[in-house]
Each structure stands twice: as structure tokens, then as C-alpha cells.
C-alpha positions as CSV (number, residue, x, y, z in Angstrom):
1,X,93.5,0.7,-9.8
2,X,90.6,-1.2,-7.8
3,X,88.0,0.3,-6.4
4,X,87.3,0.7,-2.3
5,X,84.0,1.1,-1.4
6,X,82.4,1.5,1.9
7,X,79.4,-0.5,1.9
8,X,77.3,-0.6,5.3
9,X,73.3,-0.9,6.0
10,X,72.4,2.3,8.4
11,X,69.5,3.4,10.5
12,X,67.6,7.1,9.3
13,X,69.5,8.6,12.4
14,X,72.9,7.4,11.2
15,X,73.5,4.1,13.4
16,X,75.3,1.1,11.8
17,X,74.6,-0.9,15.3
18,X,72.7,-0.5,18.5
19,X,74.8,0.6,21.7
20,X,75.1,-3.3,22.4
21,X,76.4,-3.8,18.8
22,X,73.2,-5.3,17.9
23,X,71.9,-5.3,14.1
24,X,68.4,-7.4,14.9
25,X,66.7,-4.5,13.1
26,X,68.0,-5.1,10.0
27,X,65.6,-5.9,7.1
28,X,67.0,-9.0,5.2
29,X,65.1,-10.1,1.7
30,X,64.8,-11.1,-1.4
31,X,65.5,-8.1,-2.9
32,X,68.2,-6.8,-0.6
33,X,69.9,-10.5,-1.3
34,X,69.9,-9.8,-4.9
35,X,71.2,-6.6,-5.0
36,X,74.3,-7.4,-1.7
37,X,74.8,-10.8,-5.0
38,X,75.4,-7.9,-7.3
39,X,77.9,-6.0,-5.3
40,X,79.6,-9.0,-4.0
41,X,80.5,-10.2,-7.8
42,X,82.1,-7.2,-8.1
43,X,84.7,-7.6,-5.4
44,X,87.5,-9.7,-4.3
45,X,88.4,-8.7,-1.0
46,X,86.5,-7.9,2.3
47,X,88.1,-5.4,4.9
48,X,87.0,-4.6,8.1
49,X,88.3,-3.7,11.8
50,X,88.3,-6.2,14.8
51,X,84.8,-4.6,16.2
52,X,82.6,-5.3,13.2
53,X,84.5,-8.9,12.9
54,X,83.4,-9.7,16.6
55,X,79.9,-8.6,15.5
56,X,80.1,-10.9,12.8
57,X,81.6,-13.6,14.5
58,X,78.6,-13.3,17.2
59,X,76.1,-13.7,14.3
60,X,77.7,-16.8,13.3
61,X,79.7,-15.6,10.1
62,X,83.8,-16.0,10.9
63,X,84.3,-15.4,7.2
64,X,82.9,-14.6,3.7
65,X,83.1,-17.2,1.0
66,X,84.5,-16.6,-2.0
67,X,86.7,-13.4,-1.1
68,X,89.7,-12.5,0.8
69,X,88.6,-11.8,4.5
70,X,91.2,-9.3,6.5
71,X,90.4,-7.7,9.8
72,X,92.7,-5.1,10.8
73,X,93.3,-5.3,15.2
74,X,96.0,-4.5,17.3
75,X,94.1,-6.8,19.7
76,X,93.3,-9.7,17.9
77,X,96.0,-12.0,17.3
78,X,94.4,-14.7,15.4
79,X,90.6,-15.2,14.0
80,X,88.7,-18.2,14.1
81,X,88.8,-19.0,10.7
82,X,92.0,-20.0,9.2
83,X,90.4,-18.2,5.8
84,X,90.7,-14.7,7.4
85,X,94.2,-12.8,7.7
86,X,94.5,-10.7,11.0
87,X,96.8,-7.5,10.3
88,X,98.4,-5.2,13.0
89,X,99.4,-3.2,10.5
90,X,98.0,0.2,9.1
91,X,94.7,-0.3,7.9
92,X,95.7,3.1,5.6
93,X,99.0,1.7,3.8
94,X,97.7,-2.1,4.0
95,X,95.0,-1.0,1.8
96,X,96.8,1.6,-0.1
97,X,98.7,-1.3,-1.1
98,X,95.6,-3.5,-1.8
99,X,94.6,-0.5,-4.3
100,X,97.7,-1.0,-6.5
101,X,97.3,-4.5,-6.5
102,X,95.4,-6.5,-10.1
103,X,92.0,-7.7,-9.1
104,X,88.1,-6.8,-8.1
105,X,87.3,-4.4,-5.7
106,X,87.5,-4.0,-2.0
107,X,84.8,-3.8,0.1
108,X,84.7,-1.8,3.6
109,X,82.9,-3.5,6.1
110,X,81.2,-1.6,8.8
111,X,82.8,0.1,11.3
112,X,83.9,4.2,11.4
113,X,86.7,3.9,12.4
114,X,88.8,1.8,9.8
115,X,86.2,3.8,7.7
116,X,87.1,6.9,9.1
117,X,91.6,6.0,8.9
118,X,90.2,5.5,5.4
119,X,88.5,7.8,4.2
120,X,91.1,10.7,5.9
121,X,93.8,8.9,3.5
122,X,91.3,9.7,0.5
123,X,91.5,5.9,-0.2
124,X,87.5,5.5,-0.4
125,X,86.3,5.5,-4.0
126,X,82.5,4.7,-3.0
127,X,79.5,4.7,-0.6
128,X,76.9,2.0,-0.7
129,X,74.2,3.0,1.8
130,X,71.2,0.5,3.1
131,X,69.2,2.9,4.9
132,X,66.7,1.2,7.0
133,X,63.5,2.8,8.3
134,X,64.3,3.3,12.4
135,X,65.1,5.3,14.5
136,X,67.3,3.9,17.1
137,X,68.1,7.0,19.1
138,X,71.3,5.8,19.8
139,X,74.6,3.3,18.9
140,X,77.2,3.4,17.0
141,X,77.4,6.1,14.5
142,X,77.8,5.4,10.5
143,X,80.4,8.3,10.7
144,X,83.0,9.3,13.5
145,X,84.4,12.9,13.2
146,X,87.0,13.3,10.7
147,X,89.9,16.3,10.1
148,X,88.0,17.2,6.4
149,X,84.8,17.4,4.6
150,X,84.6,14.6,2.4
151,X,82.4,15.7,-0.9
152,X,80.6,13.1,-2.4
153,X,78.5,12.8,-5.8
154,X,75.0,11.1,-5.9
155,X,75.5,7.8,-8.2
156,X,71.9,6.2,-7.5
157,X,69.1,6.3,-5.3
158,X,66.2,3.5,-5.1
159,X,63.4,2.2,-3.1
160,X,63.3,-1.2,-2.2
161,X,60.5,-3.0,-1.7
162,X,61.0,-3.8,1.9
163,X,61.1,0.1,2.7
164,X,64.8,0.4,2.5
165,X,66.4,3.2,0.5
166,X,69.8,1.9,-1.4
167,X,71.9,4.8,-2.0
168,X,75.2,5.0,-3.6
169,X,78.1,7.9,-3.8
170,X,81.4,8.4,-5.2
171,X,83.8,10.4,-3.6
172,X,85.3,13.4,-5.2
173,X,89.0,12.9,-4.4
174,X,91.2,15.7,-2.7
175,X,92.3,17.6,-5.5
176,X,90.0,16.4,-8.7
177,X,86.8,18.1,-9.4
């Protein structure tokens, strides 16, 4: 079964974004390059809902080379890159399906809520956190409120070098302990 992991760069308060969506805070080097390389090699398919694609999209990136790009919208009815599949289905069962499927793993892009339809269908196996030095005050949250407490198990914890902290999770499924 592949893996699904939720992979998203985060202020210290918990903001993925600013309330106008931007990211211009984020730290992008080197270091942060190799390690998003590492990940990336790991993973076949990219996931995300039709807010975090319009961010994208805005920051000049319509698609992801190399990987299958869907955006789940009811909204959306066609990207601008013929590469990217637009679903209007349910982001749950499309990627319940996706799970059972041969190949890499599946990476979560951004937003809470897909996250959030996710992660209440226990179909998140990970957490890959870039925690940024800022405090923003304000924007859109890394987490939206959910019916359950989702436990989680510390898998790695490092410094980078541009003051970033790179943590990763797994998620402790509903019934396995």
C-alpha cells in the first residue's frame, strides 16, 4: 500500500499562508532543495485542493514535473496545464483508491482542508513539517478543526542551516497502537 504523506512548510504560529495567500516568507535553499529532492524521489503523485493550486498557479508553477499532478475542486473545471487532472470527485475515496493502487507515494500538498477530509478518513500515513522562523499573527492555519485527535509519533527532528526546523510524524492509525 503507498504511502500519503502531508508535506507543507509552516510558520511557528501554525500558518501555511498569509491572509492574502501569500508564501513570500518562505526560506528557499540549498539545503531545503536537497532534502524537498529527497522526498520528491520518493513519490509519484502530487495531490492538492483548488486553493493551494491557485496559489501555485500565481507563483508561476501549473504543474510538477515528473509526477502525477491532481487538484481536487468543485469549482475548477479545467487547469491550465493539460499535465494536471481536475477531480470533482471525493478527495477521501479518490485517494483511498490511489492508496491501493502499485506505485511511489502520494504527497499532500498544502491546504487543511483536503488535509483535514484526509486525515478524518485516517488515510494520512505521514507529516513532513518545514517550520519556518515567523510569526505571522495571522492566515491560513496548518490545521482546520477536525471530529478526532489524530496521534502522531515523532520520526525525525533536524535543524537546517537556514533556521528552519524539518520535522517529520507518522500517524498512529485508528485502531493500531
Amino acid at each position: 500500500m503507498r504511502t500519503v504523506t502531508f508535506g507543507v512548510a509552516n510558520s511557528l504560529d501554525n500558518f501555511i499562508a498569509r491572509t492574502d495567500h501569500s508564501v513570500d516568507w518562505l526560506r528557499w535553499d540549498d539545503e531545503v532543495a536537497a532534502v524537498t529532492a529527497d522526498f520528491w524521489a520518493t513519490i509519484d503523485t502530487v495531490v492538492m485542493g483548488r486553493k493551494t493550486y491557485d496559489v501555485a498557479v500565481g507563483s508561476g508553477t501549473t504543474s510538477y514535473p515528473g509526477v502525477r499532478n491532481i487538484v481536487f475542486s468543485r469549482t475548477l473545471s479545467q487547469a491550465p496545464a493539460p499535465e494536471v487532472e481536475v477531480l470533482a470527485t471525493d478527495a477521501a475515496a479518490a485517494v483511498a483508491g490511489l492508496k491501493q493502487q502499485e506505485g511511489k507515494g502520494i504527497c499532500v500538498m498544502g491546504g487543511g482542508e483536503l488535509a483535514r477530509a484526509l486525515f478524518e478518513a485516517d488515510l494520512i500515513d505521514e507529516i513532513g513539517l518545514n517550520t519556518h522562523p515567523i510569526l505571522l499573527g495571522a492566515g491560513v492555519p496548518l490545521f482546520l478543526p477536525m471530529h478526532r485527535p489524530v496521534e502522531l509519533e515523532l520520526v525525525e527532528s533536524r535543524p537546517l542551516r537556514n533556521g528552519c526546523l524539518l520535522t517529520r510524524y507518522t500517524v498512529r492509525h485508528r485502531g493500531a497502537r
